[in-house]
LUMPALUM-31582 format. One record per residue (C-alpha): x, y, z; residue number from 1. Coordinates in pm, 1 decimal, always signed. Layout:
N
       c1       c2       c3   i
        X        Y        Z NUM
...
***
This chain:
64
       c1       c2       c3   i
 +12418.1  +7122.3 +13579.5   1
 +12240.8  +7214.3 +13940.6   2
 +12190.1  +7513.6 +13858.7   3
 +11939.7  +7481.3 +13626.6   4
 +11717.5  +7315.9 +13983.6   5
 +11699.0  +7617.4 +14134.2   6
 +11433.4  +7752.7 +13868.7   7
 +11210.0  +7480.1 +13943.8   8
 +10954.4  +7408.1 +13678.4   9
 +11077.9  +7702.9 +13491.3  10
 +11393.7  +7522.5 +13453.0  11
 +11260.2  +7190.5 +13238.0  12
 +11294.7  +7204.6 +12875.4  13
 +10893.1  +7233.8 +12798.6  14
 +10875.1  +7552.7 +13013.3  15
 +11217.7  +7695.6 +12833.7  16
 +11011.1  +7626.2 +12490.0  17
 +10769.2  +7808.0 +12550.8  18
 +10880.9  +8116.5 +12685.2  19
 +11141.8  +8094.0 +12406.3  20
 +10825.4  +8086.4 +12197.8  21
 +10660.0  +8357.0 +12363.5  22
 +10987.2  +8568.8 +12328.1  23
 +11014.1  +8520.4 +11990.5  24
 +10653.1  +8623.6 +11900.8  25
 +10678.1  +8978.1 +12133.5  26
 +11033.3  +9011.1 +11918.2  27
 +10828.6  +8978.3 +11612.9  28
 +10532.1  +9205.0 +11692.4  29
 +10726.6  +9458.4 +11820.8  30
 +10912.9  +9483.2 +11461.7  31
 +10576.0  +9491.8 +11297.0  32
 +10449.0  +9732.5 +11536.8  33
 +10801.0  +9974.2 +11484.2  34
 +10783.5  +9952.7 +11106.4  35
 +10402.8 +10094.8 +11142.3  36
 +10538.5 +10365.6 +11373.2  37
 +10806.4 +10450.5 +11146.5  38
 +10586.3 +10499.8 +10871.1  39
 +10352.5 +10702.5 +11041.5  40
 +10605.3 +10967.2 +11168.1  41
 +10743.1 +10986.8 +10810.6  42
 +10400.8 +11061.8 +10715.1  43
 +10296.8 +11326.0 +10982.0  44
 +10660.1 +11466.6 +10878.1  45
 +10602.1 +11518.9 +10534.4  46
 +10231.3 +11645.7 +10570.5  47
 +10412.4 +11910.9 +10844.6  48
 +10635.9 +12030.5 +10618.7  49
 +10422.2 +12030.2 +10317.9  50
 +10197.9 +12252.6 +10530.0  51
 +10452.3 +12468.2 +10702.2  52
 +10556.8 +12533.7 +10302.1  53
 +10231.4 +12591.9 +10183.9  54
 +10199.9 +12828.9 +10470.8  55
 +10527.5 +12988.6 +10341.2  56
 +10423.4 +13053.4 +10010.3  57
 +10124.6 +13211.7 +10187.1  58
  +9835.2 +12965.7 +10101.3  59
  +9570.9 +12930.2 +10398.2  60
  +9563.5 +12618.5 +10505.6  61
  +9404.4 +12635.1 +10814.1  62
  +9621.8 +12442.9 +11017.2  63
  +9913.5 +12659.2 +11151.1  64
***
């Protein structure tokens, strides 16, 4: 049970609550933020390889 002094005021239950709280919250943004991410690199993977097709089939895209 002592060892919980040596944090000082980071050790009492209000401070623990909170930075539970504020670890919880990064947690959550950081999901929403990945699941944007994700998305976006599916995206800019299919508009690559609809382009490197297109560029295949010998239409002028521009691009590559």
């Amino acid at each position: 049970m002592f060892w919980v002094l040596q944090f000082g005021p980071l050790g009492s239950p209000p401070a623990l609550l909170v930075a539970l709280v504020v670890l919880a919250a990064i947690v959550l943004i950081g999901r929403v933020v990945l699941a944007v991410a994700w998305r976006l690199v599916l995206i800019a993977l299919a508009v690559a390889v609809a382009l490197w097709v297109l560029a295949g089939l010998g239409f002028e895209t521009g691009v590559f």
